[in-house]
C-alpha positions as CSV (number, residue, x, y, z in Angstrom):
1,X,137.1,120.9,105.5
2,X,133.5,120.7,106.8
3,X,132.1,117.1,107.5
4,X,129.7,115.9,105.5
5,X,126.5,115.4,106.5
6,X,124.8,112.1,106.5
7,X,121.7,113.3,104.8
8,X,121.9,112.8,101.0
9,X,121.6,116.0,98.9
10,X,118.0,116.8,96.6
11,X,119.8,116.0,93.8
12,X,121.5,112.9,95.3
13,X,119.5,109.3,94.4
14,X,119.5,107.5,97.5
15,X,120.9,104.1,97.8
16,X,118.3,101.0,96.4
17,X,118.3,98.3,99.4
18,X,120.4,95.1,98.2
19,X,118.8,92.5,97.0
20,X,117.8,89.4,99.2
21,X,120.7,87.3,97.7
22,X,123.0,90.2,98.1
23,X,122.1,91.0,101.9
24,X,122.9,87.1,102.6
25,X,126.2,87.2,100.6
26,X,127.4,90.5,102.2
27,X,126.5,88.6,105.3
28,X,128.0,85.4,104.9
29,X,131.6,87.5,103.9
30,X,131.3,89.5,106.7
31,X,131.4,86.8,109.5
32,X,133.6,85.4,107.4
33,X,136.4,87.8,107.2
34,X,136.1,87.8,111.4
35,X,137.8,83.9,111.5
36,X,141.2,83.6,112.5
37,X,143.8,81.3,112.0
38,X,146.2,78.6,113.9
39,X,148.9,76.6,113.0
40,X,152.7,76.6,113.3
41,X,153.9,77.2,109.6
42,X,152.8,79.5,107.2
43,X,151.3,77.1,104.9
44,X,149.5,75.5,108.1
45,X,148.0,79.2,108.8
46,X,146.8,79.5,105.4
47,X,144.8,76.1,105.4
48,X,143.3,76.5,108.4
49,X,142.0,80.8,107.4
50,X,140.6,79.3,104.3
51,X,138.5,76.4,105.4
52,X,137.7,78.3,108.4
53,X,136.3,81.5,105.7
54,X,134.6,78.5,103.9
55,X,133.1,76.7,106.8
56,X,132.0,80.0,108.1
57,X,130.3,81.4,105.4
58,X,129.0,78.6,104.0
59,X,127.5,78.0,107.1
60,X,125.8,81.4,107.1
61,X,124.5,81.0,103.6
62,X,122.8,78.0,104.5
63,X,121.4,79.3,107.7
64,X,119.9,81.7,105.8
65,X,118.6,79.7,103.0
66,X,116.9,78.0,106.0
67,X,115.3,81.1,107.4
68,X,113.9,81.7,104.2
69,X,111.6,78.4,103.9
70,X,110.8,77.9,106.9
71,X,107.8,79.7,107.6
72,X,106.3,77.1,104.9
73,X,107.4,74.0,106.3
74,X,104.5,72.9,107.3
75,X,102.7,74.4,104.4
76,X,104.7,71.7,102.1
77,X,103.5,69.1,104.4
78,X,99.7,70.3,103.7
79,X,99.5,71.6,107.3
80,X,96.7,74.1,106.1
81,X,95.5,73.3,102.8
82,X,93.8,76.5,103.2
83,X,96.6,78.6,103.3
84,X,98.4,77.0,100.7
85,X,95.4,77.9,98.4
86,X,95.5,81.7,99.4
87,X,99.2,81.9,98.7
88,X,98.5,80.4,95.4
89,X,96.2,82.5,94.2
90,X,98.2,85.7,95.2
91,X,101.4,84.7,94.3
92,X,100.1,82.5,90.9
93,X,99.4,78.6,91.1
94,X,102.5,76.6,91.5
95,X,105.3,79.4,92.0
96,X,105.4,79.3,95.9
97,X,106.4,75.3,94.9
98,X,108.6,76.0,92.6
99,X,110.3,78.8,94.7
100,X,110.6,76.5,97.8
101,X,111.8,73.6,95.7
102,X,114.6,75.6,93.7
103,X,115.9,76.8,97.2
104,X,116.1,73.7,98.8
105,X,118.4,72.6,96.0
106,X,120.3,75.8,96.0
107,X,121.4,74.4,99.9
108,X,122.3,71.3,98.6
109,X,124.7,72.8,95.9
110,X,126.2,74.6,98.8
111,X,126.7,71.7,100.9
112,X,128.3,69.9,98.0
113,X,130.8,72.8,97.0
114,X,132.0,73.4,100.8
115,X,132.8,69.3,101.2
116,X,134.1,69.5,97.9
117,X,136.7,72.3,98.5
118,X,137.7,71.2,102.0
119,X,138.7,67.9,100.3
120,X,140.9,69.7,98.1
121,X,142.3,71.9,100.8
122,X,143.1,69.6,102.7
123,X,145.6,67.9,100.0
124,X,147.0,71.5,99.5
125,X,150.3,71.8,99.4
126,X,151.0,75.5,97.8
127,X,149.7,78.7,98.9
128,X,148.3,79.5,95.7
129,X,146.2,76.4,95.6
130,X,145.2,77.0,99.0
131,X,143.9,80.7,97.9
132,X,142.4,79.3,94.9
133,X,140.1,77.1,97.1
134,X,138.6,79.8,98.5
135,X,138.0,82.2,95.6
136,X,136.1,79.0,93.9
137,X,133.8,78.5,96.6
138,X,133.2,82.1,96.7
139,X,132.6,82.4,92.9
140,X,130.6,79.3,92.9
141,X,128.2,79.7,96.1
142,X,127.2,83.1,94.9
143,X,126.5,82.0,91.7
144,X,124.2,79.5,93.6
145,X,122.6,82.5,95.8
146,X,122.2,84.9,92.4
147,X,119.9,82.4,90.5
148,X,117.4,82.1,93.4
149,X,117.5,86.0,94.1
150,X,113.9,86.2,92.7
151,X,112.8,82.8,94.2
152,X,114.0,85.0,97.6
153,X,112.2,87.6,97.3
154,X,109.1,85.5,96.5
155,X,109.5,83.8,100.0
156,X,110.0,87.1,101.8
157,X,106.6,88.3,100.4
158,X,105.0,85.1,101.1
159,X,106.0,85.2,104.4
160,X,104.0,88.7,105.1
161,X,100.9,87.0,103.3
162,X,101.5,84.1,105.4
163,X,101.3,86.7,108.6
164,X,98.7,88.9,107.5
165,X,95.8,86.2,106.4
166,X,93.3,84.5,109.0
167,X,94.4,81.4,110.7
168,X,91.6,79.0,110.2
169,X,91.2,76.2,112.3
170,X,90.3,72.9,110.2
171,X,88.5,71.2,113.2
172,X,85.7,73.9,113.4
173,X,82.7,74.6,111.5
174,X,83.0,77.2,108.9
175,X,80.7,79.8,107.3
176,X,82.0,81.3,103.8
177,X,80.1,84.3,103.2
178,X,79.9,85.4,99.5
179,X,77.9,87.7,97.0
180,X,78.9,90.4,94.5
181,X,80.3,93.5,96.1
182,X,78.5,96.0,98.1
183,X,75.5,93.5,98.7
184,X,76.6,93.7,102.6
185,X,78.7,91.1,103.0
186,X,81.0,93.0,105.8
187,X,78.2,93.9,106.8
188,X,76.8,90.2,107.7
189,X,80.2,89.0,108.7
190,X,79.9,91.9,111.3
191,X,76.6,91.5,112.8
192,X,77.2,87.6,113.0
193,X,80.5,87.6,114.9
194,X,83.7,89.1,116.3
195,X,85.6,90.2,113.1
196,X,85.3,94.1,112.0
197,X,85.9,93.9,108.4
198,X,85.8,97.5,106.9
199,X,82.7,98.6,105.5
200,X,82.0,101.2,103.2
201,X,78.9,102.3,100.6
202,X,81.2,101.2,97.9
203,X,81.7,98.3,96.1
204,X,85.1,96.5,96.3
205,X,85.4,97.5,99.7
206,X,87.3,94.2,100.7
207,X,90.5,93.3,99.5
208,X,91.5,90.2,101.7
209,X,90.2,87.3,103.3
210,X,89.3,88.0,106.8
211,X,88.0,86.0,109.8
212,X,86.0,86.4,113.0
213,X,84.3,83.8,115.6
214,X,81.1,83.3,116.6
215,X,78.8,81.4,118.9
216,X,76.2,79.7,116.2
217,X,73.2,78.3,118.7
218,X,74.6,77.5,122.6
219,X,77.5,75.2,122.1
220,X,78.8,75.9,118.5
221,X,82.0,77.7,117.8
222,X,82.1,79.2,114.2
223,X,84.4,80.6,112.0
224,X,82.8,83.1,109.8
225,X,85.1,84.2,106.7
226,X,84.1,87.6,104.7
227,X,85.2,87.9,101.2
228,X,86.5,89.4,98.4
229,X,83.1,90.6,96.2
230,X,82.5,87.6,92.8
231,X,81.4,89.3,89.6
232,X,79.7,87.0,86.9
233,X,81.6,87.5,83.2
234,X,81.0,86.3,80.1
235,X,82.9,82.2,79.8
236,X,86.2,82.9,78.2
237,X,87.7,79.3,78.9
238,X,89.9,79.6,76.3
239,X,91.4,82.9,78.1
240,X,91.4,81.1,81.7
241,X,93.9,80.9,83.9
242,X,95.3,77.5,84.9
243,X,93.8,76.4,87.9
244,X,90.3,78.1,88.0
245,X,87.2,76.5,87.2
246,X,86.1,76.5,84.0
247,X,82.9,79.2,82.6
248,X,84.0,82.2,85.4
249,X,87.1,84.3,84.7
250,X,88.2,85.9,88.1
251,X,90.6,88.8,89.0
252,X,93.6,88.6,91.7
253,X,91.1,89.8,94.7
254,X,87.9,87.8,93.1
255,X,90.2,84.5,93.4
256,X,90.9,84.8,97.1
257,X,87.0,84.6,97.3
258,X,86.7,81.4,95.0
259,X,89.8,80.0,97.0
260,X,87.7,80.3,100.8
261,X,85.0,78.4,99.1
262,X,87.3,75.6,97.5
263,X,89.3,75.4,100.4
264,X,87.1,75.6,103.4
265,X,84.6,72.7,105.0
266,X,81.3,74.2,106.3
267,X,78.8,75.9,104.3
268,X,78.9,78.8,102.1
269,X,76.4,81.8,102.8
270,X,75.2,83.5,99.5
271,X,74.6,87.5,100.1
272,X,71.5,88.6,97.5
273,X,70.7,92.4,97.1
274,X,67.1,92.7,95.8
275,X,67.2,96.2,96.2
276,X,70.2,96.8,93.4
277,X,72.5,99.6,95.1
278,X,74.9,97.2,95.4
279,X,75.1,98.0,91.6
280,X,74.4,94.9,90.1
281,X,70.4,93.5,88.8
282,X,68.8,90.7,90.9
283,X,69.4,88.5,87.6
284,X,73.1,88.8,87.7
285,X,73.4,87.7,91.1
286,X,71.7,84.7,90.9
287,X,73.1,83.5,87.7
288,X,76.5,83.5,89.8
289,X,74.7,81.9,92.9
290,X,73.7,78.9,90.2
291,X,77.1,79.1,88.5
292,X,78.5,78.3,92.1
293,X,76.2,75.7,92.6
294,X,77.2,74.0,89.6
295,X,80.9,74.1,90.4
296,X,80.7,72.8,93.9
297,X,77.3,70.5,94.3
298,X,79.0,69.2,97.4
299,X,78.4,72.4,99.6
300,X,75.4,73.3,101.3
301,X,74.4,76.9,100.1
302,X,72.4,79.3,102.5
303,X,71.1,82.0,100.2
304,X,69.6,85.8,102.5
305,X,68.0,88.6,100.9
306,X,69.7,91.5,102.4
307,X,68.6,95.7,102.6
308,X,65.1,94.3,103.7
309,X,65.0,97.7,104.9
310,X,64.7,98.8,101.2
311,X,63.2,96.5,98.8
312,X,61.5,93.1,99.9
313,X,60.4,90.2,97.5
314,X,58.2,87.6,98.0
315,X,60.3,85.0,97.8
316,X,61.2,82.0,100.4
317,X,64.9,83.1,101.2
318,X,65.5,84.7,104.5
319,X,64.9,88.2,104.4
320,X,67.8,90.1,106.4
321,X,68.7,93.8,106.8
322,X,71.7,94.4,109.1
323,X,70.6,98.1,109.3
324,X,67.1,97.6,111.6
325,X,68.4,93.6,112.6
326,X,65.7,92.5,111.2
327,X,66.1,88.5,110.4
328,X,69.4,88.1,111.8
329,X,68.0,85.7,114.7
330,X,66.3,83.6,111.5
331,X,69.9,83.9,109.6
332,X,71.7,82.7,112.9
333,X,69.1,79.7,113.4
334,X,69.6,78.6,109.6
335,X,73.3,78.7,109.5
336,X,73.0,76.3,113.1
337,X,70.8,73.7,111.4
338,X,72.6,73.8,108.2
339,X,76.3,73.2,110.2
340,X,75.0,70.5,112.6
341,X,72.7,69.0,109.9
342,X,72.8,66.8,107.0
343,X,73.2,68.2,103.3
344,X,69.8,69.3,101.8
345,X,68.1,67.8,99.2
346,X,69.0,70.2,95.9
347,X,66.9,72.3,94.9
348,X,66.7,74.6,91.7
349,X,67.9,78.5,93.1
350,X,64.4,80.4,93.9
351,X,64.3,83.5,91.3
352,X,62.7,86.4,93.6
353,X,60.4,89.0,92.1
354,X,61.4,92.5,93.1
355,X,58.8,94.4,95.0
356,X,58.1,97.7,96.9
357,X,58.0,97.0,100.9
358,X,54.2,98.2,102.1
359,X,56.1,99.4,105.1
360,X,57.9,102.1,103.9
C-alpha cells in the first residue's frame, strides 16, 4: 500500500490550530504522562505516578498561565500609562483588566485543586481512590483553563500590540501631532524627526500610532508621535462609547489619536490644510481644533497651516509646506519655545481666510 503523503488533499479541510487553552492542556498532559513512579508496593507506585501527573501538570498549567500575563505586569502597575491607554482603546476600555484579573484567579483555582487532591492522595488507601484523584484534577483544572480560553487569546493579541506600538519615554518632552487625514501630518512627523511613517495622497493613510526622535533647538530631545487622522461628527452622546469624551464620536483607528493626546505630556501640534485636498473645508478643521481645545484646556496647542505651496491665508499661524521646506525652521523654533516655556495665555482659535498665493 502506497504511503500517504503528508500533504492534505484539495478537498481535505485542513486542521484549525487549537485553541490557547487547548495548546496548554495538551501540554501540561504531555509532560505529564513522561513522570515515572517509585515505591516498593503496588499501592506505593500508584501514589507516587498520580501526584507526580498532578504536580507535573499542574505545574505546567500555571507556568503557562504565567507566560500569558506577564508581558503586562508592569502595565498593571501603571508602568506606562500610555500604553495602557492604547491597549484600551484597541482591545475596548476595561477588557485587558478584566482578562488579566480572571486569569490570575484562574491560577489560584489551580493551586487550590492540586493541594487539595494531594491531601486526599495522600490518605489513599485504594487504588481506585488513588485514580479518582487524578481524573478530578484533570476534569477540574481544564474546566478552569476552558473558561478563560477567550481571556487567552485576548492576552496573546495584546501582547503583539504591546510589541508593535512606540515605546515612549515619560521623562522626555513630547509633540502630538494631530489634524484630519491627508492634511500632512506624516508628512510633518517626517520632516521634523527620525520616524518614516508611510505617506500617501490619500486620506487614512495611518493606521497606528508611531514615533520618531528629534533634536528640538541644541540640547532638546523630542519625541514626535504621528497619528491616526480626527474627523469632526455630529454629538451623539447618547450613542457614545464609555470612556470617550463627550460631543465627538470616534472610530477604532480615530481613538488611538484621542488616546496620544490624553495620554501623553508635551504639547499637541494641530495640522490645518487651507488648501482643502486633504478633503475636508477649512471650517471643519477648526471646529475640531476648538472642540479639542475645549476638552483638554490644560495642553498647549501649536496650530501650522500646511501646502503653503498651494493656497496661503493671511492669517497669524505658521505657514508650513513640507514640499519646498518652507517654515519648517519657524515650526521647529515654536515647538522649542512652547516645550521649554510656560503655557500660553488662551486665546480664541484664529479663523483664516482662504486666499490665492501671489506667487504661484
Amino acid at each position: 500500500m502506497p504511503k500517504r503523503s503528508g500533504t492534505p488533499r484539495p478537498d481535505e479541510t485542513p486542521e484549525a490550530p487549537p485553541t490557547p487553552a487547548q495548546a496548554i492542556l495538551d501540554l501540561a498532559f504531555a509532560r505529564a504522562a513522561k513522570v515515572t513512579a517509585s515505591g516498593k508496593t503496588r499501592l506505593e507506585r500508584a501514589r507516587s505516578l498520580t501526584g507526580r501527573k498532578i504536580g507535573r501538570a499542574g505545574g505546567m498549567m500555571l507556568r503557562h498561565l504565567a507566560i500569558a500575563r506577564s508581558p503586562f505586569r508592569e502595565t498593571e502597575e501603571s508602568y506606562n500609562e500610555f500604553m495602557v491607554r492604547v491597549l484600551e482603546a484597541r482591545l475596548g476600555q476595561g477588557r485587558l483588566e478584566r482578562s488579566l484579573r480572571r486569569v490570575r484567579v484562574a491560577e489560584e483555582r489551580i493551586v487550590r485543586f492540586r493541594a487539595e487532591e494531594t491531601r486526599r492522595l495522600s490518605k489513599s488507601g485504594e487504588l481506585p481512590q488513588i485514580r479518582n484523584s487524578m481524573r478530578r484534577f484533570y476534569g477540574r483544572a481544564s474546566s478552569v483553563i476552558h473558561e478563560v480560553d477567550e481571556d487567552l487569546a485576548l492576552l496573546a493579541a495584546a501582547r503583539v500590540m504591546l510589541r508593535e506600538s512606540p515605546h515612549l519615554e515619560a521623562d522626555k518632552p513630547t509633540v502630538v501631532v494631530v489634524g484630519y487625514p491627508n492634511v500632512g501630518k506624516s508628512s510633518v512627523v517626517t520632516e521634523l524627526s527620525s520616524a518614516s511613517p508611510k505617506v500617501a495622497p490619500y486620506p487614512f493613510t495611518t493606521l497606528r500610532v508611531s514615533l520618531g526622535h528629534a533634536e528640538i533647538g541644541p540640547t532638546l530631545h523630542t519625541q514626535v508621535m504621528d497619528t491616526p487622522g480626527l474627523v469632526m461628527r455630529p454629538d451623539r452622546s447618547s450613542e457614545t462609547r464609555s470612556g470617550l469624551p463627550p460631543g465627538l464620536e470616534y472610530n477604532a483607528v480615530e481613538r488611538e489619536a484621542v488616546t496620544a493626546v490624553e495620554a501623553t505630556r508635551g504639547i499637541v501640534l494641530f495640522v490645518l490644510d487651507p488648501s482643502g485636498t486633504c478633503g475636508w473645508t477649512l471650517e471643519e478643521q477648526t471646529r475640531l481644533y476648538e472642540r479639542l481645545q475645549e476638552l483638554y484646556p490644560t495642553r498647549k496647542f501649536v496650530v501650522a497651516e500646511n501646502k503653503v505651496d498651494l493656497l496661503r491665508t493671511d492669517s497669524p499661524n505658521l505657514k508650513i509646506s513640507c514640499t519646498t521646506g518652507e517654515g519648517l525652521p519657524e515650526l521647529t523654533q515654536a515647538l522649542e519655545q512652547e516645550l521649554g516655556g510656560s503655557p500660553r495665555r488662551r486665546e480664541r482659535p484664529v479663523m483664516p481666510k482662504p486666499r490665492v498665493s501671489k506667487d504661484r
